[in-house]
C-alpha positions as CSV (number, residue, x, y, z in Angstrom):
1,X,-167.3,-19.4,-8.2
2,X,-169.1,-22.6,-7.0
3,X,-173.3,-23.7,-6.8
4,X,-173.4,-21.6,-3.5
5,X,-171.5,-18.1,-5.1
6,X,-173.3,-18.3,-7.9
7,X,-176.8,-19.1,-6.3
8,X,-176.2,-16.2,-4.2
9,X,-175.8,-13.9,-7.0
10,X,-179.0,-14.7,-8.9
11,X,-181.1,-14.5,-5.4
12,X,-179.7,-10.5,-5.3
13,X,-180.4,-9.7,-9.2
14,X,-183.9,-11.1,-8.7
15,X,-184.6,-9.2,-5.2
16,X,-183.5,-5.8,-7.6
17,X,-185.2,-7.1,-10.8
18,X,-187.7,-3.9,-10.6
19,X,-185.4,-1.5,-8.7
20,X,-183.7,1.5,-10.2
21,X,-180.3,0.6,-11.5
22,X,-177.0,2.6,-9.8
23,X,-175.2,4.5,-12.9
24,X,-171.2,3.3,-12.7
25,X,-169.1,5.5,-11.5
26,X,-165.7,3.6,-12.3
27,X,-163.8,3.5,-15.9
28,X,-164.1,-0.9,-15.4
29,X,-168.0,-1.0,-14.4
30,X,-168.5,1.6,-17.3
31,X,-166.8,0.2,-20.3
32,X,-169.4,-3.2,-19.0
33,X,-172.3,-0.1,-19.5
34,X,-175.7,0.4,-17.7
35,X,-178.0,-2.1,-17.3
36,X,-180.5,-3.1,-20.0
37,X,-183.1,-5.1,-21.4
38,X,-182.3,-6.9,-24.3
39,X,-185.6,-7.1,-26.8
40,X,-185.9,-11.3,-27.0
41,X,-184.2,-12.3,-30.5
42,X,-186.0,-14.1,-33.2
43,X,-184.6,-17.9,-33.4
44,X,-185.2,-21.2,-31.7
45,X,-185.3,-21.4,-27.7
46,X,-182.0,-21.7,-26.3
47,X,-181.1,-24.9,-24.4
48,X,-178.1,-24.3,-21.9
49,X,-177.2,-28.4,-22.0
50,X,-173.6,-27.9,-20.7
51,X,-170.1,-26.5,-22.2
52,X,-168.8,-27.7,-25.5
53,X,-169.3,-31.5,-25.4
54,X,-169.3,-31.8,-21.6
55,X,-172.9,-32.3,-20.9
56,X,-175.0,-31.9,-17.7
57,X,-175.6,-35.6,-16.5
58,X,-172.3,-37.2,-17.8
59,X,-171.1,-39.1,-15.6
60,X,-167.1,-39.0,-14.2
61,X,-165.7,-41.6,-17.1
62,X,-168.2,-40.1,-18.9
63,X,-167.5,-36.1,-18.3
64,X,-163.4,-37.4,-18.5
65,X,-163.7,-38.5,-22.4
66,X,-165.8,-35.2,-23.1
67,X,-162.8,-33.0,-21.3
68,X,-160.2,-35.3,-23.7
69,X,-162.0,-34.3,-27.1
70,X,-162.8,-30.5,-26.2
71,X,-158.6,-29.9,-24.8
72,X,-157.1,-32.9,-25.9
73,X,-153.6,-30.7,-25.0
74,X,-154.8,-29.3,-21.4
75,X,-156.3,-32.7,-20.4
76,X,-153.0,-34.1,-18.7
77,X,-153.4,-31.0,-16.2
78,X,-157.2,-32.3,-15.5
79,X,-157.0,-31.9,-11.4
80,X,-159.6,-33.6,-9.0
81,X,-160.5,-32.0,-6.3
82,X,-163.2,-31.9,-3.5
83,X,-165.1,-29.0,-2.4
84,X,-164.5,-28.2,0.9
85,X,-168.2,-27.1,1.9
86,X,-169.9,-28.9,-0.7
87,X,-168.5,-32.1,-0.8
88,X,-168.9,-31.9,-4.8
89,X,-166.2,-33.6,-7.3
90,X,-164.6,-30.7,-9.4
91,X,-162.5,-31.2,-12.2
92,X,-160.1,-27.9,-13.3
93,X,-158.0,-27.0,-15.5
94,X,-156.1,-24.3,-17.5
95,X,-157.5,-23.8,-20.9
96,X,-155.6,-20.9,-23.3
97,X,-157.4,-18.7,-25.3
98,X,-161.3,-19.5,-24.8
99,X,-161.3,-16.6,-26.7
100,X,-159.1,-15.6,-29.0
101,X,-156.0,-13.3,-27.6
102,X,-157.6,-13.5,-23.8
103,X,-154.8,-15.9,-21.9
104,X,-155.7,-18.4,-19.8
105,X,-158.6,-19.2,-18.4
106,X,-159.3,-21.7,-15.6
107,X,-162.5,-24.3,-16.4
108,X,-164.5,-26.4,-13.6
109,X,-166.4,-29.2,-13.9
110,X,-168.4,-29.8,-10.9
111,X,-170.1,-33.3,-10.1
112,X,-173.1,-33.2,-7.5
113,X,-172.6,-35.1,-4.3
114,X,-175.0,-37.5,-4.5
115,X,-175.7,-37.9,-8.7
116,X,-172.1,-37.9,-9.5
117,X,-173.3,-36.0,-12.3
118,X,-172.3,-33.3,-14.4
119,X,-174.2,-30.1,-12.3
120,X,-172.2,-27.1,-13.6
121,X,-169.4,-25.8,-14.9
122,X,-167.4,-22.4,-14.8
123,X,-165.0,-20.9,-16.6
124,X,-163.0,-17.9,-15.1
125,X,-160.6,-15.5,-16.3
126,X,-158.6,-13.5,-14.1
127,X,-156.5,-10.2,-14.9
128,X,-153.2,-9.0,-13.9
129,X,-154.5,-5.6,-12.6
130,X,-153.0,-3.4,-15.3
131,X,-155.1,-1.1,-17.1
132,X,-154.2,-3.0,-20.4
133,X,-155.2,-6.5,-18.9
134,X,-158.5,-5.4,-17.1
135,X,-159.6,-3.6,-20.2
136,X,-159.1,-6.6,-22.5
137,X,-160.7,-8.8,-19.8
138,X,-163.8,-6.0,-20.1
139,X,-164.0,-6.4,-23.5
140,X,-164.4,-10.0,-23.1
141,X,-166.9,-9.7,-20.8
142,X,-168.9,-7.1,-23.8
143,X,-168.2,-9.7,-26.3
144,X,-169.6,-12.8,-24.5
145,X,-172.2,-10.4,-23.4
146,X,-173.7,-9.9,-27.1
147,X,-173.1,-13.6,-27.8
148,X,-175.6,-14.4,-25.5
149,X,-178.0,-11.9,-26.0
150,X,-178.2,-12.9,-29.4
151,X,-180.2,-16.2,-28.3
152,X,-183.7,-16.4,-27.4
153,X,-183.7,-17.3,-23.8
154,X,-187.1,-17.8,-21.4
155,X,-189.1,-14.7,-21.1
156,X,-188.3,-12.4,-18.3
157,X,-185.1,-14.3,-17.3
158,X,-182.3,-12.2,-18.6
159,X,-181.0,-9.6,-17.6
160,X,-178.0,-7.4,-18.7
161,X,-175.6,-5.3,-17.2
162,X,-177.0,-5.2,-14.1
163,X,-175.0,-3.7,-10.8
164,X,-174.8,-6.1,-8.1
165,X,-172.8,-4.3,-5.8
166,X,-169.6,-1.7,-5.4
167,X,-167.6,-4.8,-7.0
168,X,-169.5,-7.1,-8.9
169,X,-171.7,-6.5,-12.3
170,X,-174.4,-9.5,-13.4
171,X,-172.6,-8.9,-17.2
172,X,-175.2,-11.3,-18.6
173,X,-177.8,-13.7,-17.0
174,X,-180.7,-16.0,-18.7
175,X,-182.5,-19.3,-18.2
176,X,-183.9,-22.2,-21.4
177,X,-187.6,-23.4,-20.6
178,X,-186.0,-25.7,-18.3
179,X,-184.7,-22.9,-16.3
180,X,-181.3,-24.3,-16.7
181,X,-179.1,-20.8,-16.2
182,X,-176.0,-19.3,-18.1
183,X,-174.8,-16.6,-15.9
184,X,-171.4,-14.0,-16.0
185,X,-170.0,-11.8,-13.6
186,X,-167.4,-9.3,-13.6
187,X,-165.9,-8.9,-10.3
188,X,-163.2,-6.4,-8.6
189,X,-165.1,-3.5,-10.5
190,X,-165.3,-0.9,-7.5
191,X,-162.3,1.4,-6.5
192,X,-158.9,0.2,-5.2
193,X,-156.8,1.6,-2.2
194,X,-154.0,3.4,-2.6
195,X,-151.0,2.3,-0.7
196,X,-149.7,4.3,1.7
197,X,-146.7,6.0,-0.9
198,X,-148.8,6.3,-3.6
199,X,-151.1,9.5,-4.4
200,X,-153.6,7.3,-6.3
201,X,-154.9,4.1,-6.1
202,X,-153.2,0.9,-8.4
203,X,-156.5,-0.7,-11.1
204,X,-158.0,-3.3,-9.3
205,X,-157.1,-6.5,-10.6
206,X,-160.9,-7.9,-12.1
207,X,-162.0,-11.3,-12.8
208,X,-164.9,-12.7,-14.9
209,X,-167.0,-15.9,-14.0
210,X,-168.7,-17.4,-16.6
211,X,-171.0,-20.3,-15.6
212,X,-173.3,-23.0,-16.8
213,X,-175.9,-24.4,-14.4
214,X,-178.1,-27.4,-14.5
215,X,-180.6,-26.3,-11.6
216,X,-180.0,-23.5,-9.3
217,X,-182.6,-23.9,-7.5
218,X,-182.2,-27.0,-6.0
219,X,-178.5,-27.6,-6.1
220,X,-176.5,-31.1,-5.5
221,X,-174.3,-30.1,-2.7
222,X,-174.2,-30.8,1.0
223,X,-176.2,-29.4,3.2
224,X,-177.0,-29.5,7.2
225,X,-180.3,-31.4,7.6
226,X,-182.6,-29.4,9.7
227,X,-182.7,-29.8,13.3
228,X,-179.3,-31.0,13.8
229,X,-178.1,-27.6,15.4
């Protein structure tokens, strides 16, 4: 999930923030529960600044060092890449075991396209589509869930739990005071097809996006100026 996916996503939980909330109806959107608003936790403000010690701002040489000290065994698979609509700089790579016993997991660094800065990064974990995978990759979601819900984020920005369509639950969103966002999403939670031989349909395989976002509301990517079609 890139600046636009993920910009798209908080846009739809805040057009619903006051509607009633649809009750799951499938075992993988249920085990992630209804939705719910957290009471704010006692503590200092929390300050979404980046992931591990790759900070928003850091430069390319800069973001490079940070990637070396956090996986110094995944770095030499560091890949460079550029996004195709975007035009931002992302660096990915395969990390195992974010959390403990959970595989691998894919991390993205994203550099904005004119600051060649540090602007986001995600981290997804994808399942095989058995029942055993998509449940651990569920119970991921619940535990990541309660980590973040245990810091005090800006008044009226989090939300937990919340249904954003047939496939896709907001698992946990919230903003610091300077509206930087954390925000995960459970995807491929609404009902699979049966093939044509079989009598019931197959799990659907589910994946689970967790990002980190410097400003989501005026994102570093490319864009059409207006007037030019």
């Amino acid at each position: 999930m890139f600046i636009g996916a993920c910009v798209l996503a908080i846009s739809l939980v805040s057009d619903r923030a006051g509607a009633q909330n649809p009750a799951p109806d499938k075992p993988a959107a249920k085990t992630a529960g209804d939705a719910e608003k957290a009471p704010q936790p006692a503590g200092p403000p929390a300050a979404i600044a980046g992931f591990r010690t790759a900070q928003f701002g850091m430069s390319e040489d800069q973001l490079r060092r940070a990637i070396a000290k956090d996986f110094p065994n995944a770095a030499t698979t560091l890949k460079k890449t550029t996004h195709p609509a975007e035009k931002t700089t992302v660096f990915t790579l395969p990390v195992a075991d974010l959390v403990p016993h959970t595989g691998s997991a894919q991390v993205s660094y994203i550099l904005g396209l004119n600051s060649k800065k540090l602007i986001q990064v995600n981290v997804v974990w994808r399942s095989d589509g058995s029942e055993e995978h998509n449940e651990s990759l569920v119970g991921t979601a619940n535990s990541l869930r309660d980590y973040f819900a245990g810091q005090s984020y800006k008044p009226g920005s989090v939300v937990a739990n919340r249904q954003l369509n047939e496939n896709a639950i907001v698992v946990f969103r919230g903003a610091d005071v300077q509206d930087r966002l954390v925000l995960m999403v459970l995807h491929g939670s609404g009902p699979a097809a049966a093939a044509k031989d079989e009598k019931t349909p197959r799990p659907r395989p589910l994946s689970l996006e967790l990002s980190y976002i410097a400003d989501a509301a005026h994102p570093d990517v490319f864009r059409i100026p207006k007037g030019q079609f």
